[in-house]
C-alpha positions as MATLAB code, in Angstrom:
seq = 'XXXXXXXXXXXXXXXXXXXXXXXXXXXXXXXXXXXXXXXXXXXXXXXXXXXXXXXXXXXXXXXXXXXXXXXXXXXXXXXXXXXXXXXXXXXXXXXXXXXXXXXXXXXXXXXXXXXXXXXXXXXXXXXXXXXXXXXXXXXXXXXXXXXXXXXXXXXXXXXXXXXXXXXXXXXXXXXXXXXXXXXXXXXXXXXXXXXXXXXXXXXXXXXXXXXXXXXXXXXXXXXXXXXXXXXXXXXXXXXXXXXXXXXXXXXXXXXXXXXXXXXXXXXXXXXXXXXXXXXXXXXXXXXXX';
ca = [
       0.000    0.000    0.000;
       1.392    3.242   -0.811;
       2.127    6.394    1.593;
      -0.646    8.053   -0.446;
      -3.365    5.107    0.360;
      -2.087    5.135    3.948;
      -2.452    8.665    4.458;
      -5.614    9.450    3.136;
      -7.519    6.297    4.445;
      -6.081    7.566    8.216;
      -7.306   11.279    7.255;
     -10.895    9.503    6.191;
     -11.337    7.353    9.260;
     -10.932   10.521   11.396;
     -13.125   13.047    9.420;
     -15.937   10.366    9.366;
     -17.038   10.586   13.066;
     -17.861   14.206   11.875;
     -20.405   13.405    9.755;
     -22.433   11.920   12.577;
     -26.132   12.977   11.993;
     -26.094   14.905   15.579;
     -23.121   17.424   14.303;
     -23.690   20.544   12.919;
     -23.942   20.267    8.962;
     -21.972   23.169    8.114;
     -19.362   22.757   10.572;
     -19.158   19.042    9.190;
     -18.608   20.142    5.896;
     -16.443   22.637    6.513;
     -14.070   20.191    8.444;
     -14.317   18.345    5.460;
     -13.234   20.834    3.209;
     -10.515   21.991    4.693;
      -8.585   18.432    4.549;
      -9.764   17.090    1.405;
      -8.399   17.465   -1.298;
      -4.642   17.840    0.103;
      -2.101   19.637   -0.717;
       1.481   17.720   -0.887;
       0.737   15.749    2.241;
       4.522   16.393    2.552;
       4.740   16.228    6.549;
       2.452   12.861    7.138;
       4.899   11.028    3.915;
       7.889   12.166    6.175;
       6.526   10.649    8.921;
       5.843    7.598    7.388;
       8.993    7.644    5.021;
      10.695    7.956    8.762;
       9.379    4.881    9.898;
       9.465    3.309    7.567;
      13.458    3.916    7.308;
      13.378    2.695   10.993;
      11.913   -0.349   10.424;
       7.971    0.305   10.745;
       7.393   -1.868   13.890;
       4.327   -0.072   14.518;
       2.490    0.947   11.279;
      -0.804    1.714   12.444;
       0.600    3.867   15.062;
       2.525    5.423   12.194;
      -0.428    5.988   10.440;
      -2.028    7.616   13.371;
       0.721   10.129   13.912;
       0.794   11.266   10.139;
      -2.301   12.073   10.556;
      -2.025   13.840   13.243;
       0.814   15.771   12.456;
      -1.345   16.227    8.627;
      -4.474   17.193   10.754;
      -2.222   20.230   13.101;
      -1.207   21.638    9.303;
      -4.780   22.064    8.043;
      -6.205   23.441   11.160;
      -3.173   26.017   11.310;
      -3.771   26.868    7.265;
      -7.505   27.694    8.544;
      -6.341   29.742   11.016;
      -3.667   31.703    8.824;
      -6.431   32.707    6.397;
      -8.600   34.158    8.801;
      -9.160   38.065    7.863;
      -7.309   38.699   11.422;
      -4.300   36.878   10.135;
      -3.331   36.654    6.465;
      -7.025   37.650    4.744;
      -6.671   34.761    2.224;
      -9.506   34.584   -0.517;
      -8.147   30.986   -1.930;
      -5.602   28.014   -0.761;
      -5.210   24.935   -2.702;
      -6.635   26.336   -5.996;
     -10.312   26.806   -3.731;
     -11.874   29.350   -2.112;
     -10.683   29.406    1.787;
     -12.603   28.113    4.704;
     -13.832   31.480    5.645;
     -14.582   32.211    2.173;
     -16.983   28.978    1.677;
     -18.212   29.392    5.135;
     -18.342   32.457    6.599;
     -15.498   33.414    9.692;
     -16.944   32.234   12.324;
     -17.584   28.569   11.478;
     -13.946   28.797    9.820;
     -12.522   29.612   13.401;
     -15.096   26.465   14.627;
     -13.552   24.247   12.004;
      -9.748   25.216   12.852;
     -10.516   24.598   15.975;
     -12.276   20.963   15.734;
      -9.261   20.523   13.150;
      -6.795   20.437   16.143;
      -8.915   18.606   18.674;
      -8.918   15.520   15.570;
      -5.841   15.520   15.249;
      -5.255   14.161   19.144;
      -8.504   11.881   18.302;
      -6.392   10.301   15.679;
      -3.773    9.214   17.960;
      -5.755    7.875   20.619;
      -7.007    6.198   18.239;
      -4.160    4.560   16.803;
      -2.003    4.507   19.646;
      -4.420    3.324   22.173;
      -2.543   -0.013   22.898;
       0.502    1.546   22.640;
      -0.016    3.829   25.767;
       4.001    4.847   26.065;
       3.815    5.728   22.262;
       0.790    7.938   22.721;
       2.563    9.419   25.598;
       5.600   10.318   23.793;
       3.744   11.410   20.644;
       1.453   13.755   22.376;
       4.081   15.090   23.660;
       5.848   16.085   20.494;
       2.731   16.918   18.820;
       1.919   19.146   21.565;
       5.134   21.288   21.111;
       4.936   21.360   17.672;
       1.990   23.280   18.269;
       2.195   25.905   21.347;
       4.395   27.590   23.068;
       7.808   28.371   23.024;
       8.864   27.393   19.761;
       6.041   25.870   18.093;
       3.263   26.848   15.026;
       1.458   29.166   16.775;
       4.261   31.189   18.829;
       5.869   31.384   14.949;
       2.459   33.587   14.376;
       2.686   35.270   17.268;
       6.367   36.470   16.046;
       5.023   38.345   13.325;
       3.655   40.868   15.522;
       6.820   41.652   17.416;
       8.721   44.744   17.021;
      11.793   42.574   16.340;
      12.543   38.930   15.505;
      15.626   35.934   14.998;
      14.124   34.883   11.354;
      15.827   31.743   12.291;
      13.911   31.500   15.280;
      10.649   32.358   13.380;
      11.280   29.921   10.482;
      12.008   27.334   13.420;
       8.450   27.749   15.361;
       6.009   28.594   12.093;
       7.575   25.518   10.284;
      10.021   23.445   11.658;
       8.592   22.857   14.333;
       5.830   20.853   12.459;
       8.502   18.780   10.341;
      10.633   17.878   13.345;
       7.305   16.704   14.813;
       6.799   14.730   11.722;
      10.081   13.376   11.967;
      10.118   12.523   15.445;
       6.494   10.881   15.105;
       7.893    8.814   12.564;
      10.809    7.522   14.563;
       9.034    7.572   17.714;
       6.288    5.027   16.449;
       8.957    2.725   14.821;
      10.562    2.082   18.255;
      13.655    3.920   17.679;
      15.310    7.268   19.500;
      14.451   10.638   18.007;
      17.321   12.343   19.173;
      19.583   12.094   16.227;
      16.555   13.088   13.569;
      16.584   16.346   14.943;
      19.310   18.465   12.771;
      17.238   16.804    9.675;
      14.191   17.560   10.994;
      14.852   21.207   11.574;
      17.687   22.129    9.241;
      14.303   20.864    6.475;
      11.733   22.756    8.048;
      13.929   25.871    7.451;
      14.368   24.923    3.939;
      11.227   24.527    3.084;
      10.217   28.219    4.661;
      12.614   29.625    2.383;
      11.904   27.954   -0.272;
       7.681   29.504    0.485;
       9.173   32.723    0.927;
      10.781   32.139   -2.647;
       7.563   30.884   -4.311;
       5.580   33.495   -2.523;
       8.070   36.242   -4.757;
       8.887   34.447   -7.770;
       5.718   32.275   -8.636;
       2.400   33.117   -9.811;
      -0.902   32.452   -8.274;
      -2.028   29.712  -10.874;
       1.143   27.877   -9.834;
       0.087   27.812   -5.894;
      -3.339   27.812   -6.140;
      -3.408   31.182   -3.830;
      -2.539   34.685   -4.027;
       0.943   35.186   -4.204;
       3.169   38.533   -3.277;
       1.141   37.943    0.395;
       4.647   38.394    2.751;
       5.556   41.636    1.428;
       2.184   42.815    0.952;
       1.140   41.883    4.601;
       5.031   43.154    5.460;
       5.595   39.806    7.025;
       9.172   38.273    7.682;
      10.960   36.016    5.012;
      13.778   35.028    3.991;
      13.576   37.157    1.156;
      13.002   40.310    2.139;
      16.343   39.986    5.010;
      18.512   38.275    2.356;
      17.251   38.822   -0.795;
      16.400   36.376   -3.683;
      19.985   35.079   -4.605;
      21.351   34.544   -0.402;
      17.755   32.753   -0.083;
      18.304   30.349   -2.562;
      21.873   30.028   -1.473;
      20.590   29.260    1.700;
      18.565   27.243    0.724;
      20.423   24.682   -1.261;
      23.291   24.807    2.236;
      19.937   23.572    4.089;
      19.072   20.844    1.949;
      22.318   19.539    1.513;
      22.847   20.121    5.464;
      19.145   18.137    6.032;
      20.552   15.144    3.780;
      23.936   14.512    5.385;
      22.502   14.970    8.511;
      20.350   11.555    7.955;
      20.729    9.057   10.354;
      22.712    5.983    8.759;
      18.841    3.403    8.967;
      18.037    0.765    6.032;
      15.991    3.357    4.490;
      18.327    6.043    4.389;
      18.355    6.221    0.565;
      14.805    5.933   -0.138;
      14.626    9.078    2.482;
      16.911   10.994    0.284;
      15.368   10.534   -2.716;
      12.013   11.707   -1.499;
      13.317   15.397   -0.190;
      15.462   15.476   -3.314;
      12.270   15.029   -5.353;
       9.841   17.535   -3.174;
      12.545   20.077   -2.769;
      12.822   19.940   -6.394;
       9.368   19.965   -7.401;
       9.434   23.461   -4.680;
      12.112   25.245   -6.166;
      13.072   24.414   -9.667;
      12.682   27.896  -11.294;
      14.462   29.328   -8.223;
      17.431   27.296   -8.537;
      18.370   27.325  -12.285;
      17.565   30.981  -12.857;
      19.265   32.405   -9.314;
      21.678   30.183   -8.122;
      24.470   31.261   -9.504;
];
């Protein structure tokens, strides 16, 4: 069964319970919505591209924590597009949750979003209780406070900020969770996934702060031009186009030699080598220089 099959059938199982006949309609739908169709799935295949690499001696579990980890990125897109935040009309080539269903059931949705996400790991960790324990854990700093997804939104309304630091919390964070999650359910210790984990977080910030300049709407399904016009902090606008993508490519290659030696260690590499690429093509071969 493919990561694909895997990750979508978890997703499924979870969304279901919300179309119980007793639940609001509109809230239901909107839940819906905002998971399916994805976009990349990019952090729940790391996780399971992680354990997999580990051995996978706890697939379901696996399963569980992708999506999980899948389930914490949707709610937190929901949340970014909220008029208070970013204002986004569209994400994923669709109108945004607010936009299909007005703000306040948007903010309701978000919400439920993050609450399924911990559902799915009780439910797939439930006879695993020290597994559930650990990955709640990680999940739940991926998330809050210090350094995770929503302190990296609270940065950008500080007078000053590390843009290391704010790359770390608004989307690291959520990849070393991924990573971890994936290690953690396979049995193994997380401790030496975290320089990949985070060193590919930051790369793929910069490389959104790159597509967010250099790409056009039709090619990410949203507006585009949205950091400078919302005078948020990237990558870009501290280093500029060519140090980004310089940066960038010292990430990646810093993310791939910092891979744990596992039995899946090349199959690993080959899937950041093709998302990175499928990210930042145009950015490489007309900047890098």
């Amino acid at each position: 069964m493919t990561f694909e099959t895997r990750i979508e059938r978890s997703l499924m199982a979870v969304i279901d319970r919300c179309k119980d006949p007793s639940a609001p309609k509109k809230l239901s739908a909107a839940i819906e919505y905002a998971v399916f169709p994805g976009g990349s799935r990019m952090r729940p295949r790391l996780c399971l591209s992680v354990a997999q690499a580990c051995g996978d001696r706890n697939p379901s579990v696996a399963e569980a924590a992708a999506a999980a980890v899948e389930l914490m990125h949707c709610a937190s897109l929901v949340h970014d597009d909220l008029p208070c935040f970013d204002d986004e009309a569209t994400r994923r080539g669709k109108p945004s949750v607010h936009s299909a269903f007005g703000e306040q059931i948007a903010v309701l949705a978000g919400d439920a979003i993050l609450v399924l996400a911990y559902e799915a790991l009780l439910d797939g960790a439930a006879e695993c209780p020290e597994l559930l324990v650990k990955l709640s854990r990680i999940l739940s700093r991926s998330v809050g406070v210090p350094g995770g997804i929503i302190a990296g939104q609270a940065w950008e309304y500080e007078a000053t900020l590390n843009l290391a630091v704010y790359h770390r919390a608004k989307t690291a964070a959520l990849f070393n969770a991924a990573v971890q999650s994936g290690v953690v359910a396979a049995g193994s210790d997380p401790t030496q996934w975290r320089n990949f984990a985070t060193r590919l977080g930051e790369a793929y910030q910069i490389a959104d702060d790159l597509r967010d300049c250099l790409s056009t709407p039709e090619e990410l399904g949203k507006p585009t031009g949205q950091d400078s016009l919302h005078e948020r902090p990237s990558a870009v606008s501290e280093l500029g186009v060519n140090a980004s993508v310089k940066r960038l490519g010292c990430l990646i290659e810093d993310a791939l030699a910092s891979i744990p030696s596992c039995p899946g260690q090349d199959e690993l590499k080959a899937l950041i080598n093709t998302e990175m690429d499928r990210l930042t093509p145009r950015h490489r071969s007309t900047y890098a220089a």
